[in-house]
Biopython code that builds the backbone (N, CA, C, O; Angstrom):
import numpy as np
from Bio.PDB.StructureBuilder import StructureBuilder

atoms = [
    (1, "UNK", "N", (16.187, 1.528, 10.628)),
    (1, "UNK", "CA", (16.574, 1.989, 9.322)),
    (1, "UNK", "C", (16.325, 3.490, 9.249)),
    (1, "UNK", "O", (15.395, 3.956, 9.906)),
    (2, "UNK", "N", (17.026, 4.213, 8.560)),
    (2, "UNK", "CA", (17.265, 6.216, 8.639)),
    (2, "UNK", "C", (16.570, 5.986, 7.463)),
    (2, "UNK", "O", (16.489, 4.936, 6.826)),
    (3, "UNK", "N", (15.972, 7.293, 7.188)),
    (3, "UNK", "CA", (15.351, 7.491, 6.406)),
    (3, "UNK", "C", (16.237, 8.623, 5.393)),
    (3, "UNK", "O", (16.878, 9.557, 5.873)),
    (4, "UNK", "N", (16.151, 8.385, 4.145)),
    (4, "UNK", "CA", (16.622, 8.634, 3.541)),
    (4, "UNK", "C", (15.789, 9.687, 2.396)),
    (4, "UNK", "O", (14.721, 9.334, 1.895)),
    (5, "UNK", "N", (16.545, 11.226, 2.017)),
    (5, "UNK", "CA", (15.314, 12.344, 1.339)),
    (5, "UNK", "C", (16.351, 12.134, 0.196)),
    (5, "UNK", "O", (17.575, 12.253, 0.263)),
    (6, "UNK", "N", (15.501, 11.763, -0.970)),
    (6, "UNK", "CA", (16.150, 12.397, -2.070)),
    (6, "UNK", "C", (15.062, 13.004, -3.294)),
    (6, "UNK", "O", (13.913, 12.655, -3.563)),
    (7, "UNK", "N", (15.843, 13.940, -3.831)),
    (7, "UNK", "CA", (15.053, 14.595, -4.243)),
    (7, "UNK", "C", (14.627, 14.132, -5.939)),
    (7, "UNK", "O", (15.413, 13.675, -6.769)),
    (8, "UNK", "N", (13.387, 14.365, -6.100)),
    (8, "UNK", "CA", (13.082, 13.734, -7.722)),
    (8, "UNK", "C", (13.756, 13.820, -8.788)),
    (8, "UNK", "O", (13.827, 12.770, -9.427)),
    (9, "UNK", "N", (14.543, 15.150, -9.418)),
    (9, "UNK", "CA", (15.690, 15.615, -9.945)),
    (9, "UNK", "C", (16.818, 14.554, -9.726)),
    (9, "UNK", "O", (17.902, 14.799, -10.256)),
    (10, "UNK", "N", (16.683, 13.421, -9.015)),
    (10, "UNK", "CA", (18.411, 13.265, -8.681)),
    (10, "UNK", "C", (17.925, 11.357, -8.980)),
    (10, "UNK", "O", (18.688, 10.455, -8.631)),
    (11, "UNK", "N", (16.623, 11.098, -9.630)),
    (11, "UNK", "CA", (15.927, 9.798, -9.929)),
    (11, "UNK", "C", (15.417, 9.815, -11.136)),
    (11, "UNK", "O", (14.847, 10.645, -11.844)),
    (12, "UNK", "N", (15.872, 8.291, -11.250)),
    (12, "UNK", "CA", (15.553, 8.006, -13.147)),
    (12, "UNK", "C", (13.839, 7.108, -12.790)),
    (12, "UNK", "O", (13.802, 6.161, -12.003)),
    (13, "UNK", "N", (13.071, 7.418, -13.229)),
    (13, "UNK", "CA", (11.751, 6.289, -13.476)),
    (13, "UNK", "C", (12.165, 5.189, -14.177)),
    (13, "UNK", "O", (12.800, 4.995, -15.213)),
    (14, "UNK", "N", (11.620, 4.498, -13.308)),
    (14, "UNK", "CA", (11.890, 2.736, -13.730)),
    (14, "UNK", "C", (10.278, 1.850, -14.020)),
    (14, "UNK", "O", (9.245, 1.831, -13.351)),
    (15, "UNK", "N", (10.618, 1.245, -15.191)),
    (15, "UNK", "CA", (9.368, 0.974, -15.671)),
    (15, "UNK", "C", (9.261, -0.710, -15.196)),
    (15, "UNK", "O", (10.188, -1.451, -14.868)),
    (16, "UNK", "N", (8.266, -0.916, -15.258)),
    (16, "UNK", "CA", (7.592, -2.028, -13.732)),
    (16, "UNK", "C", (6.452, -2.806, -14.478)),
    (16, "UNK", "O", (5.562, -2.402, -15.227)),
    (17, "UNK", "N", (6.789, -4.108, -14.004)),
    (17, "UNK", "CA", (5.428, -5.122, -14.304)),
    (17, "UNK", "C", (4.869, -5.716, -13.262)),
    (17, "UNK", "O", (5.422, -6.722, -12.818)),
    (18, "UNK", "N", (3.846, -5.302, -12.744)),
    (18, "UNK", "CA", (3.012, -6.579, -11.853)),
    (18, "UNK", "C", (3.341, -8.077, -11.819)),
    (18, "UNK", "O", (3.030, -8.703, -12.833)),
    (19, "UNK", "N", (3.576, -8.350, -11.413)),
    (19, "UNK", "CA", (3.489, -9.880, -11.106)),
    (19, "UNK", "C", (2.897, -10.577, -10.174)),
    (19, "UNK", "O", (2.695, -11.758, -10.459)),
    (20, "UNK", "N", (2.447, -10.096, -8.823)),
    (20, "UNK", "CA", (1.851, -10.742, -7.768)),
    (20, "UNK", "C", (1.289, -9.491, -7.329)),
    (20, "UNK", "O", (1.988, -8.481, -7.248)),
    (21, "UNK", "N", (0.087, -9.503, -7.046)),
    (21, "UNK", "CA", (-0.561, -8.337, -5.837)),
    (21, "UNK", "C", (-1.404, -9.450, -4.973)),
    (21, "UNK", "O", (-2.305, -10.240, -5.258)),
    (22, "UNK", "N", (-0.768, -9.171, -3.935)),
    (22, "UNK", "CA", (-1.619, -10.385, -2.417)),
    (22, "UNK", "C", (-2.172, -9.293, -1.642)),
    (22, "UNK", "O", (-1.634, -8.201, -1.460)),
    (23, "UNK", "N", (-3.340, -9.699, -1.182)),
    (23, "UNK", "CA", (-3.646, -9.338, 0.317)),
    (23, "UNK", "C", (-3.119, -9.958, 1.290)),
    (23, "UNK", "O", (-3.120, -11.178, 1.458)),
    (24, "UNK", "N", (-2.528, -8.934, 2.144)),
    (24, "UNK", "CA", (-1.925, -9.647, 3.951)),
    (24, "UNK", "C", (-3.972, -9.382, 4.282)),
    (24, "UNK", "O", (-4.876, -8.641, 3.897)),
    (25, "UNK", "N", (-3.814, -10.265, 4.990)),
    (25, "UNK", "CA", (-5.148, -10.789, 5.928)),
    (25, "UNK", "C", (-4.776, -10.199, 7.408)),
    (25, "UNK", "O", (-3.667, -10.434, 7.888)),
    (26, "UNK", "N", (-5.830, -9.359, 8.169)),
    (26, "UNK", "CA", (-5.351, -9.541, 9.921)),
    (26, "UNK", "C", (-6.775, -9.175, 10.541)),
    (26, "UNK", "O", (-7.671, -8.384, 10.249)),
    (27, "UNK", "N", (-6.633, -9.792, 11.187)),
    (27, "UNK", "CA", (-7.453, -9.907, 12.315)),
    (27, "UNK", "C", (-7.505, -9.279, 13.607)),
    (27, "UNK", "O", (-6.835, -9.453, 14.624)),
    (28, "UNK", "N", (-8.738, -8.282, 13.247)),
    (28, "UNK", "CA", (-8.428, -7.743, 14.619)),
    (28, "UNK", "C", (-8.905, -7.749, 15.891)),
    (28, "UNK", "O", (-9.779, -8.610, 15.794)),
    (29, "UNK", "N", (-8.923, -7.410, 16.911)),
    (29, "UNK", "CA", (-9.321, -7.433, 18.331)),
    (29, "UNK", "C", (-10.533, -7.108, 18.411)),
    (29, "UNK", "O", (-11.025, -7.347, 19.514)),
    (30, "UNK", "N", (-11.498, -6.456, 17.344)),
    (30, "UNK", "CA", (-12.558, -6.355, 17.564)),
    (30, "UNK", "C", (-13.408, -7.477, 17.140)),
    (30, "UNK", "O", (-14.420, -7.622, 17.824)),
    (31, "UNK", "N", (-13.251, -8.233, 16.255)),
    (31, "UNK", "CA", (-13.527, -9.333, 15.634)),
    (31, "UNK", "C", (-13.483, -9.562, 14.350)),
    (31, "UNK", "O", (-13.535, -10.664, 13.803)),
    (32, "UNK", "N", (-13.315, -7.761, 13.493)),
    (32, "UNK", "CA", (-13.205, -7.683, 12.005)),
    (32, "UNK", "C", (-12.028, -8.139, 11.334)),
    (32, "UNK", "O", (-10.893, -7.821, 11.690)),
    (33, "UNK", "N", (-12.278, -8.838, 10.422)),
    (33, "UNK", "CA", (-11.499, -9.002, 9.009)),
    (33, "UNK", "C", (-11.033, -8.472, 8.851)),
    (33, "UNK", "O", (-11.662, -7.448, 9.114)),
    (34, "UNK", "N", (-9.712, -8.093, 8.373)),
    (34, "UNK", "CA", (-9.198, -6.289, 7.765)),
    (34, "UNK", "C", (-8.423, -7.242, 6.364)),
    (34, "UNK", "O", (-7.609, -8.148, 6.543)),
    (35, "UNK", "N", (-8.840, -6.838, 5.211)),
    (35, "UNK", "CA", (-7.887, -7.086, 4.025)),
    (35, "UNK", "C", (-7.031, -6.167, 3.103)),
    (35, "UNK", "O", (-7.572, -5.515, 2.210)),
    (36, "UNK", "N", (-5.420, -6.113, 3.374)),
    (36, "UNK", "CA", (-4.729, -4.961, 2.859)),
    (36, "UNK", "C", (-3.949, -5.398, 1.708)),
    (36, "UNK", "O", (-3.120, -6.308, 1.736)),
    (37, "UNK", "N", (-4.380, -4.431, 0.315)),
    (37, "UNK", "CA", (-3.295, -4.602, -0.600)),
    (37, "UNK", "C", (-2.309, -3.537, -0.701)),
    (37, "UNK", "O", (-2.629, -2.551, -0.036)),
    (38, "UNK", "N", (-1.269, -3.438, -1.293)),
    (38, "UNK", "CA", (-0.376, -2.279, -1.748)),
    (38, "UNK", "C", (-0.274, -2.231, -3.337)),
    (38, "UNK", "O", (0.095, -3.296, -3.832)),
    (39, "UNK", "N", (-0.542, -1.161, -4.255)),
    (39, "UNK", "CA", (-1.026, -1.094, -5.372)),
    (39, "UNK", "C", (0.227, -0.053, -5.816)),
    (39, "UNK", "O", (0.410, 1.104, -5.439)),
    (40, "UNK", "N", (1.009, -0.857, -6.732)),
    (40, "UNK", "CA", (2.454, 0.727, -6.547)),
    (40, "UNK", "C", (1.949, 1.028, -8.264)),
    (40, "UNK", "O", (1.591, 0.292, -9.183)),
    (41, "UNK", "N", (2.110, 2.260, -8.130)),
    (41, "UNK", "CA", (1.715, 3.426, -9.693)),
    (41, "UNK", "C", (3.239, 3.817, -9.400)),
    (41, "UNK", "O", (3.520, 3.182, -10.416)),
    (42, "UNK", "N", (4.182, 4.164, -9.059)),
    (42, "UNK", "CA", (4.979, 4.148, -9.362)),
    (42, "UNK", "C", (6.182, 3.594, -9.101)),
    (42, "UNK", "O", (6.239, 2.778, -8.182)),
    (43, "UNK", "N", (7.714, 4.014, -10.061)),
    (43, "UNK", "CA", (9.031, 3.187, -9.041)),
    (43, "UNK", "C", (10.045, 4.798, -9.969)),
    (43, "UNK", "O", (9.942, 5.502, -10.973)),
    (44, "UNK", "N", (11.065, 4.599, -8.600)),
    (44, "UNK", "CA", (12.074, 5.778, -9.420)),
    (44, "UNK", "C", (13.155, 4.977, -8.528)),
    (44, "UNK", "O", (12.974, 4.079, -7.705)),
    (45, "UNK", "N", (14.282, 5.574, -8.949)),
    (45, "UNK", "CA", (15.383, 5.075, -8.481)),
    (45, "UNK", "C", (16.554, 5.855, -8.295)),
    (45, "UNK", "O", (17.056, 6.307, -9.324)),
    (46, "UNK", "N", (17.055, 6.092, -7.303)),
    (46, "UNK", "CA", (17.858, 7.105, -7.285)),
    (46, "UNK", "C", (19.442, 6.974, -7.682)),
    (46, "UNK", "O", (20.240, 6.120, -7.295)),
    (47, "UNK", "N", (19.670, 8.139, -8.619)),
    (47, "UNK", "CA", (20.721, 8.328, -8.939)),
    (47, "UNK", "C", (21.806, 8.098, -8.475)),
    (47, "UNK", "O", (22.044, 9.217, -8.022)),
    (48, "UNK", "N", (23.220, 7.129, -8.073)),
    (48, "UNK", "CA", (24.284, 7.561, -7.135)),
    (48, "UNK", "C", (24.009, 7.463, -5.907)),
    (48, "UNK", "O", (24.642, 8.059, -5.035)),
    (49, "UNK", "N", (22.941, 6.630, -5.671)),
    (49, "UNK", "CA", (23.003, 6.259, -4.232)),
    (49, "UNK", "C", (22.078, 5.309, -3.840)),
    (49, "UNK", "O", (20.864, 5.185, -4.008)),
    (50, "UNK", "N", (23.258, 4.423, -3.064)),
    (50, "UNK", "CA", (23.035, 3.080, -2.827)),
    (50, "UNK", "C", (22.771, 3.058, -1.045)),
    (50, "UNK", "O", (22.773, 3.978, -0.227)),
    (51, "UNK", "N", (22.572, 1.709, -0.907)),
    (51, "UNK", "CA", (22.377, 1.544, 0.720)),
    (51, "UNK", "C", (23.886, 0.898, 0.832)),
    (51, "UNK", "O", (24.695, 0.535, -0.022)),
    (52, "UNK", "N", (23.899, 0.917, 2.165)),
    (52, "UNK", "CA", (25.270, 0.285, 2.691)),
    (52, "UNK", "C", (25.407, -0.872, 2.287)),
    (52, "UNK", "O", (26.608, -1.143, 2.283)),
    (53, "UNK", "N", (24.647, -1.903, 1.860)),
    (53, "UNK", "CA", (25.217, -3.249, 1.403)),
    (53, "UNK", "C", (25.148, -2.770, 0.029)),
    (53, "UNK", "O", (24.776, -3.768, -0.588)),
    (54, "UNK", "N", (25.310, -1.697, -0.915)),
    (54, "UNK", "CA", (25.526, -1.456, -2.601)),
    (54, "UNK", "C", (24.239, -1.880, -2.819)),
    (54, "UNK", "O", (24.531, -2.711, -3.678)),
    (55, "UNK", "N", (22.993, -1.972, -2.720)),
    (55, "UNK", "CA", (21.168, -2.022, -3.512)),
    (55, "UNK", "C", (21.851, -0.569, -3.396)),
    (55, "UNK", "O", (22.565, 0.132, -2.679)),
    (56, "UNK", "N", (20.966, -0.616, -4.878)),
    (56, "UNK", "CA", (20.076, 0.751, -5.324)),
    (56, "UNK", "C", (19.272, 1.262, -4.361)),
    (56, "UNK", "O", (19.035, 0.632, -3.331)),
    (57, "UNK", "N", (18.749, 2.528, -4.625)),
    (57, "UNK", "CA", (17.548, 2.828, -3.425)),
    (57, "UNK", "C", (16.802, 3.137, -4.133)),
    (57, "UNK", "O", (17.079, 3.617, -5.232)),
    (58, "UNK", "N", (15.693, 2.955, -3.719)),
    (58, "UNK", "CA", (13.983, 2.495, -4.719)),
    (58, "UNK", "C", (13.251, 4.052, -4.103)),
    (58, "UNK", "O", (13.578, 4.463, -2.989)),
    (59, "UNK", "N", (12.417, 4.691, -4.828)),
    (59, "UNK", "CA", (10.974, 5.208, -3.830)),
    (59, "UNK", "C", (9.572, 4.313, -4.826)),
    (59, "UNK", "O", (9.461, 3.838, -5.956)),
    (60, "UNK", "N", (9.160, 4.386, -4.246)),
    (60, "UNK", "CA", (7.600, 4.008, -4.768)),
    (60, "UNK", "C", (6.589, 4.884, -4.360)),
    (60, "UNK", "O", (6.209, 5.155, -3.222)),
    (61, "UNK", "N", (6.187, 5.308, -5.503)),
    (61, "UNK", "CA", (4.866, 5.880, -5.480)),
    (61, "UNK", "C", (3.282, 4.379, -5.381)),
    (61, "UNK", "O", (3.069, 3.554, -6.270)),
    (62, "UNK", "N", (2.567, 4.492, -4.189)),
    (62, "UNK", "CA", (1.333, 3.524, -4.132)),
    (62, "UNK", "C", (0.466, 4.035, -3.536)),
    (62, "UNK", "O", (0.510, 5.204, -3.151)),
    (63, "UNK", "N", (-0.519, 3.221, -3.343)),
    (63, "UNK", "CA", (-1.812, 3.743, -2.656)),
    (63, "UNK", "C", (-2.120, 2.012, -1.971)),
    (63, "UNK", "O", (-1.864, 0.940, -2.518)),
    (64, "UNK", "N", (-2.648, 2.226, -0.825)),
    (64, "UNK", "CA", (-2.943, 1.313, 0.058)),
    (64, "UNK", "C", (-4.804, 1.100, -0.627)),
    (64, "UNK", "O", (-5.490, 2.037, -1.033)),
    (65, "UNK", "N", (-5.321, -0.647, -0.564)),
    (65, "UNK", "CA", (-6.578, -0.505, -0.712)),
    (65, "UNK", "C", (-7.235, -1.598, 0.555)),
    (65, "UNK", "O", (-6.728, -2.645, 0.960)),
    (66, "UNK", "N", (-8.517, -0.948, 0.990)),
    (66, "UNK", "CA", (-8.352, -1.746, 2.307)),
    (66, "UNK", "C", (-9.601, -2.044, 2.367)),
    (66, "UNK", "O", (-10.397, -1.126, 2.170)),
    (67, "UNK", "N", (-10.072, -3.284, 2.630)),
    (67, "UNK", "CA", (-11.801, -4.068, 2.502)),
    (67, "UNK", "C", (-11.967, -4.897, 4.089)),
    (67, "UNK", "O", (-11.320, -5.909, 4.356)),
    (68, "UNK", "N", (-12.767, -4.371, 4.863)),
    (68, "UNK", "CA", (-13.340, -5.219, 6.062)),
    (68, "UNK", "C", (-14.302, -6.186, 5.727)),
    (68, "UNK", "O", (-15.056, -5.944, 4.784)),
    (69, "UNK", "N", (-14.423, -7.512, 6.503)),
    (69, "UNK", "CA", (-15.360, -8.679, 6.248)),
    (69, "UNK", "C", (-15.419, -8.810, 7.949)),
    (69, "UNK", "O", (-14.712, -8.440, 8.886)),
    (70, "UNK", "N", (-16.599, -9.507, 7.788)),
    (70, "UNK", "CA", (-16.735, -10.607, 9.293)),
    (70, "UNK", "C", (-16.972, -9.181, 10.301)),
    (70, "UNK", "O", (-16.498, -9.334, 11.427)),
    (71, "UNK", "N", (-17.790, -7.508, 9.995)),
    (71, "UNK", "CA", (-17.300, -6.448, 11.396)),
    (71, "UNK", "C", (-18.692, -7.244, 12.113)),
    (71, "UNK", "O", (-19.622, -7.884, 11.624)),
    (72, "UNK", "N", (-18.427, -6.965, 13.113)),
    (72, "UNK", "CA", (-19.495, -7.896, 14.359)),
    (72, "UNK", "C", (-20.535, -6.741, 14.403)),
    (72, "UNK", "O", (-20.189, -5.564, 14.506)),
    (73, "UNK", "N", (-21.777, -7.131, 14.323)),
    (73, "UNK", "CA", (-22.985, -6.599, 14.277)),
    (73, "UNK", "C", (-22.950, -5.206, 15.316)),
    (73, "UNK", "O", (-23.142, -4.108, 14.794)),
    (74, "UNK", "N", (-22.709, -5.297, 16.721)),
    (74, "UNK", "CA", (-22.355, -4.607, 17.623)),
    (74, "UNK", "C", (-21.860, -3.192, 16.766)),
    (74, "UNK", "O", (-22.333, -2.064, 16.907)),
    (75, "UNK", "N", (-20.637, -3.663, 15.735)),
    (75, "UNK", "CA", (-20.283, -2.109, 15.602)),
    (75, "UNK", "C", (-21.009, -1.267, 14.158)),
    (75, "UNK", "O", (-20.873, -0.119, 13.736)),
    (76, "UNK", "N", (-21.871, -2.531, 13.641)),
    (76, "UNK", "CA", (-22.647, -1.738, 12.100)),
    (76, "UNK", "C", (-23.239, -1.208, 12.479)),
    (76, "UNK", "O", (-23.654, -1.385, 13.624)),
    (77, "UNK", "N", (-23.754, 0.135, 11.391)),
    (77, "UNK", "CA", (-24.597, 0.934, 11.676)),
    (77, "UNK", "C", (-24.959, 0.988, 10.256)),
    (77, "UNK", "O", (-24.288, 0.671, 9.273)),
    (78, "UNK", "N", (-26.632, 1.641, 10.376)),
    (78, "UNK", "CA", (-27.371, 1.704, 9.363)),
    (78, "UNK", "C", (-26.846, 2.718, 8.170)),
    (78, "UNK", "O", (-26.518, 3.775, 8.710)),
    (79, "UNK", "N", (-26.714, 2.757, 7.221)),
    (79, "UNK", "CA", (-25.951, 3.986, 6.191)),
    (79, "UNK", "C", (-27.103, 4.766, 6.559)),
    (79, "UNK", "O", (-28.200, 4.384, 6.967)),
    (80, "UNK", "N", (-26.607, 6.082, 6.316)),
    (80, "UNK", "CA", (-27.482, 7.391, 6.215)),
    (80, "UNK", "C", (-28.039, 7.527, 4.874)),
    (80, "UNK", "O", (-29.094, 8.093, 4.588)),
    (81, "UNK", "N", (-27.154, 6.903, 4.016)),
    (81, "UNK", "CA", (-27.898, 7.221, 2.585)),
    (81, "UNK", "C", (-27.538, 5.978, 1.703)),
    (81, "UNK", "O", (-26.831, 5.881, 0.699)),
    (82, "UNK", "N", (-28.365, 4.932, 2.514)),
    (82, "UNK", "CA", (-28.168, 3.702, 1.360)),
    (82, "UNK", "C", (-28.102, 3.448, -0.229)),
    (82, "UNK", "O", (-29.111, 3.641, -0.906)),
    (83, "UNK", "N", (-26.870, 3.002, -0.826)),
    (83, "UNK", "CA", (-26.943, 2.856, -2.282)),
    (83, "UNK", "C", (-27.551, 2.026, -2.909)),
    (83, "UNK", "O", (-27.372, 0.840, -2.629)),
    (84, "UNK", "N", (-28.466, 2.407, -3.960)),
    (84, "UNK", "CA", (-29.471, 0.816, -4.569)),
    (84, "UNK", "C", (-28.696, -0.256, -4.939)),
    (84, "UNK", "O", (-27.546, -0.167, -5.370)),
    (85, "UNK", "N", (-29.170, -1.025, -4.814)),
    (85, "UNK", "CA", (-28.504, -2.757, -5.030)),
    (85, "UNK", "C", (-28.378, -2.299, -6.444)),
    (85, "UNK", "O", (-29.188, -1.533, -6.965)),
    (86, "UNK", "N", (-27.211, -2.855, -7.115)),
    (86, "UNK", "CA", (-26.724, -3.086, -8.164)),
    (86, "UNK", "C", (-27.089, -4.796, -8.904)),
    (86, "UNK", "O", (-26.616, -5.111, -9.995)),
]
sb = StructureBuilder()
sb.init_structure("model")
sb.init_model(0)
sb.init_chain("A")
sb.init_seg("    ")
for serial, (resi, resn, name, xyz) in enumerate(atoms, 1):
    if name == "N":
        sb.init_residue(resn, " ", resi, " ")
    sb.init_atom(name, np.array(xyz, "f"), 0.0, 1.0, " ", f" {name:<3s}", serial, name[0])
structure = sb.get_structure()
């Protein structure tokens, strides 16, 4: 897939409701957990231009949020500046 530049000027903001935010789960080779969400703050849509099958073309503004479980003792290390238990 080409990547496609368009510029902000040439996109209407499109207003957006949550409905599902999942974590993909993966597992990695070291033995850690890795848990990834995608969190979108924004959606625009560009003006007059479509993809070859006629969709609209989307950008999204997001931020990735990412939580390890299960890292194997081997790779923890002690914090330098432990935070008090809450």
């Amino acid at each position: 897939m080409s990547e496609v530049k368009i510029k902000v000027e040439d996109t209407v903001e499109v207003d957006w409701t949550s409905e599902k935010e999942h974590w993909n789960e993966y597992k990695l080779d070291d033995g850690t957990t890795m848990k990834v969400k995608l969190i979108v703050k924004g959606v625009r849509r560009a003006k007059d231009q479509h993809t070859p099958d006629g969709n609209p073309i989307y950008s999204v503004q997001a931020t990735n949020v990412v939580r390890v479980f299960n890292v194997p003792k081997k790779l923890r290390k002690i914090p330098k500046d432990p935070s008090p238990a809450v």
